[in-house]
Backbone bond lengths (Angstrom), bond angles and torsions (degrees), N, CA, C in turn:
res aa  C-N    CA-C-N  psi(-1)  N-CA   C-N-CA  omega(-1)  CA-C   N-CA-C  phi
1 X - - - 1.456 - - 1.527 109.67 -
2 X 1.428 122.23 121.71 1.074 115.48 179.09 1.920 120.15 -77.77
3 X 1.245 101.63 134.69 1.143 103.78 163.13 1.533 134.31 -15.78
4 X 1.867 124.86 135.94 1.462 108.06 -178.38 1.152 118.66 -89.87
5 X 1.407 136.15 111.02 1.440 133.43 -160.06 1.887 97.98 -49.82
6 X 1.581 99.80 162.94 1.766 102.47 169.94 1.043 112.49 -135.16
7 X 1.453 117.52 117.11 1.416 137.77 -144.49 1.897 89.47 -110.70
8 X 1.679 114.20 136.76 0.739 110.23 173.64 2.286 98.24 -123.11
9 X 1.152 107.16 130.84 1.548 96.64 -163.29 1.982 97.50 -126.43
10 X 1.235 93.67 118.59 1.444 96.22 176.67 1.818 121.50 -109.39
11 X 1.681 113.32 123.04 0.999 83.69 -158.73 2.332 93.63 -173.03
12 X 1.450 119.92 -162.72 1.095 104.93 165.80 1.775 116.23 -131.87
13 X 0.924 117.55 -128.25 1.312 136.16 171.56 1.220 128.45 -2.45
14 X 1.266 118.29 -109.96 1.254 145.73 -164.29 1.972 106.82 -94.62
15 X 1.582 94.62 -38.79 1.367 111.86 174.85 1.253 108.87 -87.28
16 X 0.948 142.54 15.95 1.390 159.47 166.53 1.311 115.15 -74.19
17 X 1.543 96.34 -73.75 1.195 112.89 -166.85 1.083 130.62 -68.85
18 X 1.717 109.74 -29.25 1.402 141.79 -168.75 1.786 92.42 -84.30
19 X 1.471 124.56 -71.21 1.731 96.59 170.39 1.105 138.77 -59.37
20 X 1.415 134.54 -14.48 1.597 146.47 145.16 1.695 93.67 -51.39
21 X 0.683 108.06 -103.66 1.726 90.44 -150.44 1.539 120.93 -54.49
22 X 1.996 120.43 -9.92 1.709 106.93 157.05 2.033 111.00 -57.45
23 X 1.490 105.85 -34.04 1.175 99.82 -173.84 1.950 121.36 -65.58
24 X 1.604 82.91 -42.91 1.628 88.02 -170.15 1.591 115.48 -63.18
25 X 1.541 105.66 -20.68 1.280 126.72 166.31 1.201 112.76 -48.21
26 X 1.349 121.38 -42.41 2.005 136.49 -164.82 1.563 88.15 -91.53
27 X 1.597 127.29 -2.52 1.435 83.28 167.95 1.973 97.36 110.89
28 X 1.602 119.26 -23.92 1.053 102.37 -157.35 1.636 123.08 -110.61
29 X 1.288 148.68 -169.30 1.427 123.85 -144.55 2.119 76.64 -134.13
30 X 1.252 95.91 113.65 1.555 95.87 174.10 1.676 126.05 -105.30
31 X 0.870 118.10 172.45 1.384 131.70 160.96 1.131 128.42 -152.02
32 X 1.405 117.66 133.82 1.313 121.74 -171.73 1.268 128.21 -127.40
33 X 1.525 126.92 131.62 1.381 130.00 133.75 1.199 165.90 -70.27
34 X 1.243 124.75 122.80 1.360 136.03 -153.96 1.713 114.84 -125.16
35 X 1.731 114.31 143.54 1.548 93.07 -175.63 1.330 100.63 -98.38
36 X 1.355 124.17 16.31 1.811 118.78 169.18 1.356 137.97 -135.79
37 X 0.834 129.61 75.98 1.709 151.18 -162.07 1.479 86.93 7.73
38 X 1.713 133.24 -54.77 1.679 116.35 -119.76 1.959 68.46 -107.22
39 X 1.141 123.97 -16.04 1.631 117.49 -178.18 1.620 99.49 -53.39
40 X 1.459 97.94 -49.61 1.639 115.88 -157.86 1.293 121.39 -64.02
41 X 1.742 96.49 -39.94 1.519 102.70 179.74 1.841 95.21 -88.72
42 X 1.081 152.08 -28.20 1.316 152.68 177.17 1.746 99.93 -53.13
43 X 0.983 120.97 -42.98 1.415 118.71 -173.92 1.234 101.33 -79.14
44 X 1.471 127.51 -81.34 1.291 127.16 146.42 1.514 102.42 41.07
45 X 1.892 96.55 -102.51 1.397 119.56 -167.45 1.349 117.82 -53.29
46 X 1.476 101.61 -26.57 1.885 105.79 175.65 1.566 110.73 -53.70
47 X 1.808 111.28 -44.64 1.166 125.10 -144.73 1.830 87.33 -96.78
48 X 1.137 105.19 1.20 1.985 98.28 170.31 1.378 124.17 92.42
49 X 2.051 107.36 11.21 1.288 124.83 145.56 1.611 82.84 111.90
50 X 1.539 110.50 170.95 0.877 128.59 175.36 1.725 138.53 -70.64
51 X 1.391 115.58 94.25 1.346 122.42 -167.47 1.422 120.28 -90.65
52 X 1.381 114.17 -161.44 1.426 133.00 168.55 1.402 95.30 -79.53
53 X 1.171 133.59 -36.66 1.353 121.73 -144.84 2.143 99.76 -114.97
54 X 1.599 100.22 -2.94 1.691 111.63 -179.20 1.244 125.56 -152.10
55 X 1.440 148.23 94.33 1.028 157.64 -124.62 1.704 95.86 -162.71
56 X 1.574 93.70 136.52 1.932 94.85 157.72 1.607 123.81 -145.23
57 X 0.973 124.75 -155.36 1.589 99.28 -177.05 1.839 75.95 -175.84
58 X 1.483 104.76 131.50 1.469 123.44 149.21 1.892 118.00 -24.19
59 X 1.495 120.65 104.41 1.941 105.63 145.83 1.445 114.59 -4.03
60 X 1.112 123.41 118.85 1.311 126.20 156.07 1.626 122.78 -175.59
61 X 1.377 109.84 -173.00 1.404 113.19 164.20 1.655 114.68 -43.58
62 X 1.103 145.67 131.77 1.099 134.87 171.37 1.371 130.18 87.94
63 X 1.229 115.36 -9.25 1.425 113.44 -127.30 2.253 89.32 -86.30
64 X 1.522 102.70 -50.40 1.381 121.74 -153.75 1.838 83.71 -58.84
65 X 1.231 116.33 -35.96 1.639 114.97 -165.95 1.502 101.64 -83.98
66 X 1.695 132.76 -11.59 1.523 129.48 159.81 1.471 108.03 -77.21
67 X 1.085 92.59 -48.38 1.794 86.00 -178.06 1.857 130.34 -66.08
68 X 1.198 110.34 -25.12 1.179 137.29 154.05 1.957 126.55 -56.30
69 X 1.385 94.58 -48.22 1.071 120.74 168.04 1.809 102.71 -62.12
70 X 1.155 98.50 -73.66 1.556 92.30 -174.43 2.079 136.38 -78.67
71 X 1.958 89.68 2.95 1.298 91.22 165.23 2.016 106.95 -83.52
72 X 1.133 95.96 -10.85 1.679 107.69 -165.35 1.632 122.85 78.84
73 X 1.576 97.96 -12.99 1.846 100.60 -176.75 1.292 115.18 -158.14
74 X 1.006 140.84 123.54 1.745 113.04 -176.24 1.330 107.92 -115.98
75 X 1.470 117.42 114.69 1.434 143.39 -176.09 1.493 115.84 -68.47
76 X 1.443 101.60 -43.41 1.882 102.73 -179.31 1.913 82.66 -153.37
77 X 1.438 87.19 165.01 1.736 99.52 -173.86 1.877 71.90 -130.16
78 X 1.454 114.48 177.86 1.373 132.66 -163.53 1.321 100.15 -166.99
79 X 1.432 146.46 115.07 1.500 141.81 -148.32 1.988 100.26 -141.35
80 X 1.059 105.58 88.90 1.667 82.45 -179.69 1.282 94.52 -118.83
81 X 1.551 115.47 122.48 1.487 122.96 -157.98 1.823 86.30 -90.17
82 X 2.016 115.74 173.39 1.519 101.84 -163.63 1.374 90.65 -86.65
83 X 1.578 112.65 -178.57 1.708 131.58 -178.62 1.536 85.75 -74.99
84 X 1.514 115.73 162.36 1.470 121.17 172.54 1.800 95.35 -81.43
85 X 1.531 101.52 172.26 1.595 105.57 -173.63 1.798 94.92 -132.72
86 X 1.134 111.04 147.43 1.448 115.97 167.44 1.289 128.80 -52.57
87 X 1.012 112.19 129.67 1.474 118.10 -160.66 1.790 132.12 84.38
88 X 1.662 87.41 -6.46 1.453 94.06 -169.10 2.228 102.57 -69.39
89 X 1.501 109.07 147.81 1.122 96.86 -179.01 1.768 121.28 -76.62
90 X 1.161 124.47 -166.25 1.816 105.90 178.99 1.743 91.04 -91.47
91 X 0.988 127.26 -45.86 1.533 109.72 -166.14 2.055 102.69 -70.50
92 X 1.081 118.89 -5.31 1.379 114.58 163.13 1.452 99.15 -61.59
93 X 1.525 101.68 -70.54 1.502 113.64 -163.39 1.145 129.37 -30.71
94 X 1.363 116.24 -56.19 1.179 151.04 138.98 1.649 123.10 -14.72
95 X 1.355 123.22 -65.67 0.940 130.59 178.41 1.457 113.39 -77.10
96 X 1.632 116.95 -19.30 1.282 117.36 171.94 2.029 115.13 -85.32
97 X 1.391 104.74 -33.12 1.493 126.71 -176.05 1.494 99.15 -71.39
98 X 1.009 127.12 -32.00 1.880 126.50 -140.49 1.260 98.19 -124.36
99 X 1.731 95.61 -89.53 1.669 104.00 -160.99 1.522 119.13 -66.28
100 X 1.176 124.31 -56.05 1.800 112.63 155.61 1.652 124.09 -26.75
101 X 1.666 121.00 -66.70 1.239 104.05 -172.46 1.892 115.40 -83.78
102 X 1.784 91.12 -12.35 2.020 84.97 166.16 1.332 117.40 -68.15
103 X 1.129 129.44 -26.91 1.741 130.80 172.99 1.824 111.08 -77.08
104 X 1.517 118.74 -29.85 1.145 126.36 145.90 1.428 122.92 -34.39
105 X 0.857 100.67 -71.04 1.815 128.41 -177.53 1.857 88.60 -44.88
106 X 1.406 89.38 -101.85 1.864 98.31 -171.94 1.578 102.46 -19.20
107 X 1.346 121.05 -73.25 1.127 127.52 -143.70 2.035 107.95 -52.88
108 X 1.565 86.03 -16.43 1.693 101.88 -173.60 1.305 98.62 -75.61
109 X 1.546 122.24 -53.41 1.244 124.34 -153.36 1.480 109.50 -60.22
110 X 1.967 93.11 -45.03 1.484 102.98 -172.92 1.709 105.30 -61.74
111 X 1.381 150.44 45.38 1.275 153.75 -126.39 1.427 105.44 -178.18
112 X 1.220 99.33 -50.45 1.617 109.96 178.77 1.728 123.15 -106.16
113 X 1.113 125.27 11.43 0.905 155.54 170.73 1.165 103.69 -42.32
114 X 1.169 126.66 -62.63 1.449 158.21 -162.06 1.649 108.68 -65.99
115 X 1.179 77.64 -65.52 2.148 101.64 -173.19 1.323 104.17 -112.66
116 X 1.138 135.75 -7.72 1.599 121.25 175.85 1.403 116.98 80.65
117 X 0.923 128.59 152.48 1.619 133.93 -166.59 1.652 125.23 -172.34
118 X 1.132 107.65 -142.45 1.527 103.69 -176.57 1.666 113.23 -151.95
119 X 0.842 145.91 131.22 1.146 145.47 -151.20 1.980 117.48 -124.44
120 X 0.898 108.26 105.63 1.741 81.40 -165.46 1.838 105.59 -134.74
121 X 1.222 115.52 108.17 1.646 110.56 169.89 1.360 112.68 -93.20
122 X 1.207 111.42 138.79 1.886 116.70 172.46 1.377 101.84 -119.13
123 X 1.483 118.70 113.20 1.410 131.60 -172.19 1.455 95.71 -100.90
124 X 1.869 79.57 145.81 1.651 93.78 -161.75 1.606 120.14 -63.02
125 X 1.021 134.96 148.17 1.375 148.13 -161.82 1.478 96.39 -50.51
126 X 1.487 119.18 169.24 1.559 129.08 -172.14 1.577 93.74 -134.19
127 X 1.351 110.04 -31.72 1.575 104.45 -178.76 1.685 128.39 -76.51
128 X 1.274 106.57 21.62 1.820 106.10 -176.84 1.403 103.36 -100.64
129 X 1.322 110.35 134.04 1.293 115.65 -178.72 1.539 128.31 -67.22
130 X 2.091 99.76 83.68 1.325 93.42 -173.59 1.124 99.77 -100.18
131 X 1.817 119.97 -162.15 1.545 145.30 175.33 1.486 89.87 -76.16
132 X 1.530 113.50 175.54 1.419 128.81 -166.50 1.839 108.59 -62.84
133 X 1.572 79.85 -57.57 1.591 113.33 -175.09 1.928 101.09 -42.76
134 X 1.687 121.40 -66.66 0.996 101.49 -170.40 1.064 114.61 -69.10
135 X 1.421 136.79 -16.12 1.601 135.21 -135.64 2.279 75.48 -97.44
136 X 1.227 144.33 -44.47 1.099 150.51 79.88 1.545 90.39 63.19
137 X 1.265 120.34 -108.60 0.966 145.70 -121.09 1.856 92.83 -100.07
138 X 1.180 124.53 -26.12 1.696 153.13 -175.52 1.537 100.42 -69.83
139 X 1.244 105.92 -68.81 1.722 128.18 -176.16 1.916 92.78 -85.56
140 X 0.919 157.38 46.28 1.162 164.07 114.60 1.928 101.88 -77.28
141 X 1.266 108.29 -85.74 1.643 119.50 154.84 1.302 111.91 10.01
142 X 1.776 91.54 -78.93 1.189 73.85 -158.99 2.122 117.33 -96.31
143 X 1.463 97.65 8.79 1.233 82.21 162.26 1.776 114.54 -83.32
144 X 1.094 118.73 -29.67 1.892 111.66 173.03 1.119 99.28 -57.71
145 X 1.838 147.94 -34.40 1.368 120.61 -169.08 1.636 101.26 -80.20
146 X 1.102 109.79 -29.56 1.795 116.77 179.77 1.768 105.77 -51.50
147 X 1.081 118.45 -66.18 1.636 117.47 158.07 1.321 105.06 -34.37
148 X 1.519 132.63 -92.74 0.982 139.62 -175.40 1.953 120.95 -13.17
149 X 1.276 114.98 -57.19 1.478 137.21 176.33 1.503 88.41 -63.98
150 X 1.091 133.59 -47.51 1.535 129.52 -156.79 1.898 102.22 -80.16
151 X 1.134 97.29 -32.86 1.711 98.33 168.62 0.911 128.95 -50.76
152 X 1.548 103.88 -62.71 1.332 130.46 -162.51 1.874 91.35 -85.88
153 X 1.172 129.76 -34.70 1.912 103.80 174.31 1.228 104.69 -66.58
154 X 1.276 130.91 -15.06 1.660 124.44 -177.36 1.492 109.77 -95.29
155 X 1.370 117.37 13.07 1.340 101.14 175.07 1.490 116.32 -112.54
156 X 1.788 119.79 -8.89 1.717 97.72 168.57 2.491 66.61 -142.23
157 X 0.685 120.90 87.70 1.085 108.68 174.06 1.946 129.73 -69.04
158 X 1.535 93.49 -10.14 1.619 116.06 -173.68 1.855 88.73 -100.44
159 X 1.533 127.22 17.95 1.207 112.66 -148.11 1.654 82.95 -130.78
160 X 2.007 96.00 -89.66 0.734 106.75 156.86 1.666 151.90 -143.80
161 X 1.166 115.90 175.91 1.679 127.77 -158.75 1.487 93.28 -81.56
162 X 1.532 109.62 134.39 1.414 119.86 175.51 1.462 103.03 -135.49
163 X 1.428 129.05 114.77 1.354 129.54 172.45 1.935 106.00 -121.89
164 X 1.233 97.09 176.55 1.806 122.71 -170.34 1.722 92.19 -130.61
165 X 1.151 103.16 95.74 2.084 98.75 146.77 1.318 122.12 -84.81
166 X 1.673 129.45 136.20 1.592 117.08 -160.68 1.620 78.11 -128.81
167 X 1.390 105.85 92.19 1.954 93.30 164.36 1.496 109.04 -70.17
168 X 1.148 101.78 133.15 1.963 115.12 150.39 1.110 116.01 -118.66
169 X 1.420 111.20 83.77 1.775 124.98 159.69 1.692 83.85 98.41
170 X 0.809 136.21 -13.36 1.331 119.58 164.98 1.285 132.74 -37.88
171 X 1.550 109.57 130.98 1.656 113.15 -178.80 1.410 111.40 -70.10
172 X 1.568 112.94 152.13 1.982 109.78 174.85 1.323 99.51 -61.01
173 X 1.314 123.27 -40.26 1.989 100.09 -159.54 1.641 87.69 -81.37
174 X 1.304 151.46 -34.54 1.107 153.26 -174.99 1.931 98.42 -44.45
175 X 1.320 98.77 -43.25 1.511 111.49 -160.29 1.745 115.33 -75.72
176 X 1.170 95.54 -51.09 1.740 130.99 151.80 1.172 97.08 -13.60
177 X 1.510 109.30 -79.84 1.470 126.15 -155.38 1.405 120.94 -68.72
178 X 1.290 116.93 -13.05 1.274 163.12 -178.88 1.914 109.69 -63.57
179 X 1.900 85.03 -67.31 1.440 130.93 -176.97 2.207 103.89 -40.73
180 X 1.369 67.65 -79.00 1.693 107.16 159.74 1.202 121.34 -11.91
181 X 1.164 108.52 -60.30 2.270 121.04 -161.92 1.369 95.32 -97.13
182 X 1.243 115.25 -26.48 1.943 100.63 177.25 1.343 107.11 -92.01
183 X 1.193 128.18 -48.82 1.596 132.74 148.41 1.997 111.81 -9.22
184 X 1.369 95.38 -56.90 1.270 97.56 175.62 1.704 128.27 -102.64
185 X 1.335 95.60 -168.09 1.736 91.61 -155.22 1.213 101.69 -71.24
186 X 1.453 134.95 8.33 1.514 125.73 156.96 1.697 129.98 -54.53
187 X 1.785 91.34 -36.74 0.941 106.05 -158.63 1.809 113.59 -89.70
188 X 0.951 103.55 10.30 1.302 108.53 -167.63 1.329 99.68 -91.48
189 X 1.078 143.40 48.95 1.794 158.97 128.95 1.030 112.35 -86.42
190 X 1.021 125.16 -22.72 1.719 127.36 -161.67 1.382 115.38 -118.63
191 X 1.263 128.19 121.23 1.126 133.94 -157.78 1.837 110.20 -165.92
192 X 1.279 119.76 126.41 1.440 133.09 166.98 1.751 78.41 88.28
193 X 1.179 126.24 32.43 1.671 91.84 -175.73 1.854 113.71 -123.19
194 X 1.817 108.34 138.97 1.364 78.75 -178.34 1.644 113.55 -119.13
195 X 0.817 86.17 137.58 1.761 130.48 -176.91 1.984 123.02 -36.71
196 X 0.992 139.66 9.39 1.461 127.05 -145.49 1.303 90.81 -60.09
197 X 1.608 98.87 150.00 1.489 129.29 161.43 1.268 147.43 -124.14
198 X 1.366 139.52 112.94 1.000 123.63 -161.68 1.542 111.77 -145.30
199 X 1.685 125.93 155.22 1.226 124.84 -167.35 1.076 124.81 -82.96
């Protein structure tokens, strides 16, 4: 019996919930991050409370090295940085799109190094009806995470798999499913590559 991969998935809402349960579906033992306690426990409760097999823990100091710690291995990381919000400024955006889940990212790779893994960012959607500025500031995003993925597949590439999903109007379980096939042993052709999706 093969081993249950340990999926670590960072992320909010609706998209949260929807890759937690395509994964737990495959069988695999997750953990998750969230930047708001009542997000965390709301998903949580969707997914049938907190188990052996699903656990999450608040953004914070520490947090990526507890959760890591307590899957015992991390098989694939899952990064979906948040949608921009109106009014938000570009160096918010930015710092919420980029620099948070790029130190995410690395910090994963440097993890799997060892044993190999899977690497996966889903950059935030382009299709929500923002102002110029964020829509701007979205498609900035997600071209630095597109670099970013392209680094990091060139740095143990016999190791590990680094991809970019670009939803356009794409549904979360649509995205999930998406998540899923590169996650798994399909996906292991594909590497540095980014992805758009749409319904």
């Amino acid at each position: 019996m093969l081993p249950r991969r340990r999926v670590l998935i960072a992320g909010q809402g609706e998209w949260l919930e929807a890759m937690a349960r395509t994964f737990l579906e495959d069988g695999a033992i997750i953990a998750l991050m969230s930047t708001a306690q009542t997000d965390l426990e709301r998903v949580l409760d969707a997914l049938g409370g907190e188990q052996s097999d699903r656990f999450g823990q608040v953004v914070g100091e520490g947090c990526f090295e507890a959760l890591v710690a307590r899957l015992g291995r991390l098989d694939v990381l899952v990064c979906m940085p948040p949608q921009a919000v109106a009014g938000q400024s570009l160096e918010a955006c930015l710092v919420a799109q980029v620099a948070g889940p790029g130190a995410l990212l690395k910090a994963a790779c440097a993890r799997m190094l060892r044993h190999g893994g899977r690497l996966l960012a889903v950059a935030p959607p382009l299709s929500s009806p923002l102002p110029s500025q964020e829509h701007h500031g979205t498609a900035m995003a997600q071209a630095a995470l597109g670099e970013l993925i392209q680094r990091l597949a060139l740095r143990a590439p016999d190791r590990v798999r680094a991809n970019l999903l670009c939803p356009e109007g794409s549904r979360p379980d649509a995205v999930a499913e998406c998540a899923r096939f590169l996650a798994g042993g399909a996906g292991r052709a594909l590497n540095g590559q980014i992805l758009h999706l749409t319904d």
